[in-house]
C-alpha positions as CSV (number, residue, x, y, z in Angstrom):
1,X,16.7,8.0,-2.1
2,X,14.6,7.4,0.7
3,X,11.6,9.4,1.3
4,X,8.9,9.7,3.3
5,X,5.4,9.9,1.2
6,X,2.1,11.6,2.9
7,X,0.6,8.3,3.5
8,X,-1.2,9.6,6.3
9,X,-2.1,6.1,7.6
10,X,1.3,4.7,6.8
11,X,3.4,7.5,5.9
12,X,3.1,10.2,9.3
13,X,4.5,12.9,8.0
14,X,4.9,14.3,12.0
15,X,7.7,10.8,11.8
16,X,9.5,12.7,9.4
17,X,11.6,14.8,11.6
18,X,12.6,12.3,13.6
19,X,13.4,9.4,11.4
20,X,16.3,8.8,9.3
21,X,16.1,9.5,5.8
22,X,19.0,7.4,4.0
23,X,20.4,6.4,0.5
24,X,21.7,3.4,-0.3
25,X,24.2,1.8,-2.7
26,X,24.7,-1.8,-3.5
27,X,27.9,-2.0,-1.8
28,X,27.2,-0.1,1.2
29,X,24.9,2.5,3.2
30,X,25.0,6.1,3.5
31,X,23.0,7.8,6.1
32,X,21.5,11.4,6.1
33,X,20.1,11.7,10.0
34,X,17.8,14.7,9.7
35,X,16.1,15.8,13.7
36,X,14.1,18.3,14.7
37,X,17.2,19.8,16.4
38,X,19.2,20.2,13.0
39,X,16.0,22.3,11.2
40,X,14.8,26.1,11.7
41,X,11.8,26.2,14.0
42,X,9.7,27.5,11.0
43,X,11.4,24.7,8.6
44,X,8.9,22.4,7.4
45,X,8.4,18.6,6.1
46,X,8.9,19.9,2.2
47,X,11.8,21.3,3.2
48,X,13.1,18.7,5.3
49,X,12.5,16.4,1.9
50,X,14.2,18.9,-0.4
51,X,16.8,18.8,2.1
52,X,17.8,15.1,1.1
53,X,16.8,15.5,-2.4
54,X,20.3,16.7,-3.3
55,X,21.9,13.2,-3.2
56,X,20.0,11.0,-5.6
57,X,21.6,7.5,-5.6
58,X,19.3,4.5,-6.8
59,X,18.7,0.7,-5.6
60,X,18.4,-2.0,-8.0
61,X,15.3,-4.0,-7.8
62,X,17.6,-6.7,-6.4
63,X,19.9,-5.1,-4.1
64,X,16.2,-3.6,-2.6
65,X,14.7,-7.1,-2.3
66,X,18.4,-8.2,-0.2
67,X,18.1,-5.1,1.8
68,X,14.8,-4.5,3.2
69,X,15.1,-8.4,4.2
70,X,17.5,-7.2,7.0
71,X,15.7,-4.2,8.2
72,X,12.8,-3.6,11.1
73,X,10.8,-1.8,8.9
74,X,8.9,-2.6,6.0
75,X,9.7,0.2,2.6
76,X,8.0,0.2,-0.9
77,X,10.2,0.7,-4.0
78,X,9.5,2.9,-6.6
79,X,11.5,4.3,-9.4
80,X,14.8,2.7,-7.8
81,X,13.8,4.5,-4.5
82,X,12.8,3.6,-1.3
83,X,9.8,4.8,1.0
84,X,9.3,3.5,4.6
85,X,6.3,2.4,6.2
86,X,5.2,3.6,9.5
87,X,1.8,2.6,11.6
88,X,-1.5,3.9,10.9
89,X,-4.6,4.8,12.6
90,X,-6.9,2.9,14.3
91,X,-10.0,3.4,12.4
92,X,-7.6,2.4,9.5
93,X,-6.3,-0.7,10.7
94,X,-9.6,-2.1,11.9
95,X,-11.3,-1.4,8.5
96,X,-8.8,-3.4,7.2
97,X,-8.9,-6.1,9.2
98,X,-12.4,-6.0,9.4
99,X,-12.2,-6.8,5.3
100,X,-9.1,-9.2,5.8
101,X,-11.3,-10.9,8.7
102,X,-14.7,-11.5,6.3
103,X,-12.7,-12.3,3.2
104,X,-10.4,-15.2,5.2
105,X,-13.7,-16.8,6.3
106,X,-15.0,-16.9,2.9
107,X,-11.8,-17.9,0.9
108,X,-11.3,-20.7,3.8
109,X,-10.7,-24.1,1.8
110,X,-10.0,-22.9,-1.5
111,X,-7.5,-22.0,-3.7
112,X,-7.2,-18.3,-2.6
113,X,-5.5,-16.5,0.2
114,X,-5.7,-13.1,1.3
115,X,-3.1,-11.5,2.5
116,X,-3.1,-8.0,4.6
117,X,-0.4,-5.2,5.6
118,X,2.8,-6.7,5.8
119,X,3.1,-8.9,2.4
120,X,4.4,-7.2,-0.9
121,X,2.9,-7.3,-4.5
122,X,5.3,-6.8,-7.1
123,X,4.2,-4.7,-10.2
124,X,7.0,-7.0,-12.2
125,X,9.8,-8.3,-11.6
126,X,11.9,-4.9,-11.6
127,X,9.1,-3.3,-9.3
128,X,7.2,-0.8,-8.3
129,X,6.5,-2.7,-5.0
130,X,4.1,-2.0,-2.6
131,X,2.7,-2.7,0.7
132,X,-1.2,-2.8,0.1
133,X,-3.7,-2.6,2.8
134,X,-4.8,-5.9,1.7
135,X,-5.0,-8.1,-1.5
136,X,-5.9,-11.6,-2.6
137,X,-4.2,-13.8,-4.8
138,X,-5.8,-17.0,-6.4
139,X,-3.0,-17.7,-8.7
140,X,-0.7,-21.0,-8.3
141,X,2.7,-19.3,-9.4
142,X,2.8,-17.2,-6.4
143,X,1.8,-20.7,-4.5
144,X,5.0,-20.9,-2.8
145,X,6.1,-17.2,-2.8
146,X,8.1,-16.3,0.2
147,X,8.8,-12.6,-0.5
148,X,6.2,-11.0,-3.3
149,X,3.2,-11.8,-4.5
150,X,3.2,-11.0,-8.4
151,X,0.0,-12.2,-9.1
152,X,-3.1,-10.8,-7.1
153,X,-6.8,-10.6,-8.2
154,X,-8.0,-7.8,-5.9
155,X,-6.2,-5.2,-4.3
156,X,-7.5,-2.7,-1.3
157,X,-6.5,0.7,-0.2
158,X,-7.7,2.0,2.8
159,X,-7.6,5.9,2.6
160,X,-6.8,9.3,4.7
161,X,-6.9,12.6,3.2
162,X,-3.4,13.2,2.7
163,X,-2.9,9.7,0.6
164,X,-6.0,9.5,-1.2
165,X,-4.2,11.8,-4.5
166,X,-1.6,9.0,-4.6
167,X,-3.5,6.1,-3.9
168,X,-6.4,7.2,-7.0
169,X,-2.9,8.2,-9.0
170,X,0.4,6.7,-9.1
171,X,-0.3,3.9,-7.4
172,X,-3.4,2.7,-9.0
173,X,-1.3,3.1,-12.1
174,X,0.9,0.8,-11.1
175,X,-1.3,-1.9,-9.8
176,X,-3.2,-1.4,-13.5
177,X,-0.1,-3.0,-14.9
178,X,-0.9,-6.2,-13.2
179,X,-2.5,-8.6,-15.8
180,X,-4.4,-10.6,-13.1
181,X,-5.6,-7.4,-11.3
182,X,-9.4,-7.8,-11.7
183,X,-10.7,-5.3,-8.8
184,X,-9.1,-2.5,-7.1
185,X,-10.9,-1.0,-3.8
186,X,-10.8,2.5,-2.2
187,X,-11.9,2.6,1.1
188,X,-12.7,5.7,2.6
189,X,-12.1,6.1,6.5
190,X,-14.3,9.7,6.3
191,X,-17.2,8.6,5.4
192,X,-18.9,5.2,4.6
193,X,-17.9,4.9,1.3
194,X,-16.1,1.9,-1.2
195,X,-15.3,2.7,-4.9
196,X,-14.3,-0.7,-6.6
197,X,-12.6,0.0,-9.7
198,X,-13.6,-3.3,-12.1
199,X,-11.6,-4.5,-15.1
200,X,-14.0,-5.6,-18.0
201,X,-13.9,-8.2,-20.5
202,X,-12.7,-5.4,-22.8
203,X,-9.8,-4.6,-20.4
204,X,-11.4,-1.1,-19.3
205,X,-11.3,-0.1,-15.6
206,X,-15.2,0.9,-14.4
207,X,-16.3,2.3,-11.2
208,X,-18.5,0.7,-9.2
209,X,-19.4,2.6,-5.8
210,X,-21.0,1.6,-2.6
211,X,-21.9,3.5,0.2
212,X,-24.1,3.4,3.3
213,X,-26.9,0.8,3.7
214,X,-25.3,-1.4,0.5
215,X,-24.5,-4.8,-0.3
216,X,-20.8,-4.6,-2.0
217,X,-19.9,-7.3,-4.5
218,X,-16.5,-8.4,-5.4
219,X,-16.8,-10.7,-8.6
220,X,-13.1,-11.6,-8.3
221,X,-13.8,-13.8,-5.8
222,X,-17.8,-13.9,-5.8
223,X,-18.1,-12.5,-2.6
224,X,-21.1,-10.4,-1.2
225,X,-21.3,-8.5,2.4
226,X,-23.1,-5.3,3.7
227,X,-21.0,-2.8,3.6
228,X,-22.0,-2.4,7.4
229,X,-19.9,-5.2,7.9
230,X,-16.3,-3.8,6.9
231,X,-16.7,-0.5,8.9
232,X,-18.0,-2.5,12.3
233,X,-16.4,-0.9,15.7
234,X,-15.7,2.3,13.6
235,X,-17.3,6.1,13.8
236,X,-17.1,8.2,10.6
């Protein structure tokens, strides 16, 4: 079923009432059109998600990957369900491409690409998959990927309040099933703050935080920057 998550940067819960929430089937498409005209003025976004609840009908992995090909937006699938994607802040976006921006022009020449927003990482083959904020991959087996990336190094979340439970939870559960995954960032858009969660040689995830006046370090792809640097032209 398609829902729409509290990814505040991505996921506008305000969207909600005007967009259409719909399940799909491999052989066809049934639409569930829920607008502000059809709810109770007091009716709010966990009802309007309850609401669609009642009709649970999954995607294969593979009847997803065929769909969302055709569509304008971009979704995630989790769980044989499908989440869409909406625009984020400003502050969001350019802390992103701030990162995206510095870790191009140190990866230039190299085996390594980064890739930001709009390019999928695939937890396996059957999913979860994901839209990250950004992620580089330095693996040859995704060399010639056209729709996922399976095999990424480092992985970045930018956050907001209302998706930083999901982002620390679920998802970063997911991405920990990634054998190549080495680093995972947090960014926080409140406050000048990065948590990079490292793998070690034990396979253990550590924390390693940076905040105001640092250096980070990324060992993934031994590359160093003041943290100054990837909140340029934003206020927190």
């Amino acid at each position: 079923m398609l829902k729409a998550l509290s990814k505040a940067s991505r996921y506008e819960s305000k969207n909600i009432l005007s967009y259409h929430m719909s399940r799909f089937r491999s052989g066809g498409v049934s639409r569930y059109s829920l607008n502000q005209a059809q709810l109770a003025p007091k009716q709010d976004i966990k009802e309007v998600v309850m609401v669609a609840s009642y009709h649970r009908e999954y995607m294969t992995p593979e009847a997803y990957l065929d769909w969302e090909e055709k569509q304008e937006l971009n979704y995630e699938y989790i769980d044989g369900e499908v989440y869409a994607m909406t625009g984020g802040t400003i502050p969001h976006g350019t802390i992103a491409l701030n990162l995206a921006t510095a870790l191009k022009s140190h990866l230039r020449g190299g085996s390594c690409r980064p890739f930001i927003f709009s390019v999928k990482v695939g937890v396996s083959e059957k999913g979860p998959f994901h839209y990250p904020d950004l992620m580089v991959n330095c693996d040859q087996r995704d060399s010639n990927a056209l729709k996922v990336i399976y095999h990424p190094c480092l992985i970045a979340e930018v956050l907001s309040p209302s998706t930083e439970a999901f982002d620390r939870g679920r998802k970063f559960a997911n991405y920990r099933r990634i054998k190549t995954l080495q680093e995972y960032l947090l960014i926080d858009t409140q406050q000048i703050t990065i948590e990079c969660f490292r793998r070690n040689p034990q396979g253990k995830w550590e924390l390693n935080p940076y905040t105001e006046g640092e250096e980070i370090h990324l060992t993934s792809i031994d590359f160093s920057c003041p943290i100054s640097l990837i909140y340029e032209d934003v206020t927190v």
